[in-house]
C-alpha positions, 0 to 999 in steps of 0.5 A, a space after each residue: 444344030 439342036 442340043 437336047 439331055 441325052 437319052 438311052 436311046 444316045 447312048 450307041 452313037 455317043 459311044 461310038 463318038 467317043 471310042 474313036 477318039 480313044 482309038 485314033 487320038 490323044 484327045 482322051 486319055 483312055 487306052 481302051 475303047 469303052 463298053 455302051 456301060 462303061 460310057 453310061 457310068 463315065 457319062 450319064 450321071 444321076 445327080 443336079 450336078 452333071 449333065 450331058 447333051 447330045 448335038 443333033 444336026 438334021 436328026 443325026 447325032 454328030 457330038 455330045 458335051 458335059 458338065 461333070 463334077 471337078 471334086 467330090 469335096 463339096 467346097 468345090 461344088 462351085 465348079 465343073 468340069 467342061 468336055 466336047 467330043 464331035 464326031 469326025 468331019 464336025 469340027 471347025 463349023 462353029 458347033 463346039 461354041 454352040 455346045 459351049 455356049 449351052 453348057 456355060 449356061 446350063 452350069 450357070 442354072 445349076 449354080 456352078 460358077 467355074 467351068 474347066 477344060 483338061 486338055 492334052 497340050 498337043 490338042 490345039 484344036 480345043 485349046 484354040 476353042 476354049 481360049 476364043 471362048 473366054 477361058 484363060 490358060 490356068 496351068 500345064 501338068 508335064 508327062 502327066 499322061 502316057 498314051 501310044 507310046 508318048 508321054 504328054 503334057 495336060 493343059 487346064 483352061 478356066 472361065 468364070 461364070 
């Protein structure tokens, strides 16, 4: 596994990572796939803050994770917001505590000292991940979402740096 800044060049796969996910899955709360332009404003952020990390296996793109800004309000700026996406069959091998792991640490570089996870509470794949990983269950929002017809709980996850 390598794990590299993602580039333009990511961007078509790493659409196309996510998209399923919106399609299939209640593991991101959009109802619509996005645009290549949509991802890019969503992910790909032009400040020291963000970051997003493309996951490569054998030159093969298989997932992406990001650091991206919890609160526009600078008192926060101590703290980020975590987020893994694999593509399909790359789940359950170990990559999402390498992504982890690396973006733990390149949080902690850019000075960020809280790092959270939001995730659906029906999701417990991440919850699992992110628990074995440190991060402690910090609250539950109920019917927070509506996606395929559900209403869905939410789930937030916390780990100090």
């Amino acid at each position: 596994m390598e794990i590299t800044a993602c580039r333009q060049e990511h961007l078509s796969k790493l659409t196309e990572i996510y998209n399923y996910y919106v399609k299939n899955t209640t593991v991101t709360f959009n109802l619509h796939e996005l645009t290549e332009e949509e991802f890019k404003n969503d992910f790909f952020h032009n400040d020291n803050f963000s970051g997003t990390y493309t996951i490569t296996d054998n030159d093969s793109i298989i997932g992406f994770g990001c650091i991206s800004r919890f609160n526009r309000k600078e008192a926060y700026d101590r703290s980020a917001y975590v987020s893994i996406y694999l593509k399909p069959g790359n789940t359950g091998k170990g990559l999402g505590a390498g992504i982890l792991n690396f973006l733990e640490n390149a949080a902690y570089r850019k000075g960020i000292r809280s790092l959270i996870a939001l995730i659906c509470k029906e999701n417990t794949m991440s919850s699992s991940l992110f628990s074995k990983n440190g991060y402690r269950l910090a609250g539950e929002l109920t019917e927070a979402g509506e996606k395929f017809g559900r209403l869905l709980d939410v789930v937030y996850y916390q780990k100090n740096l």
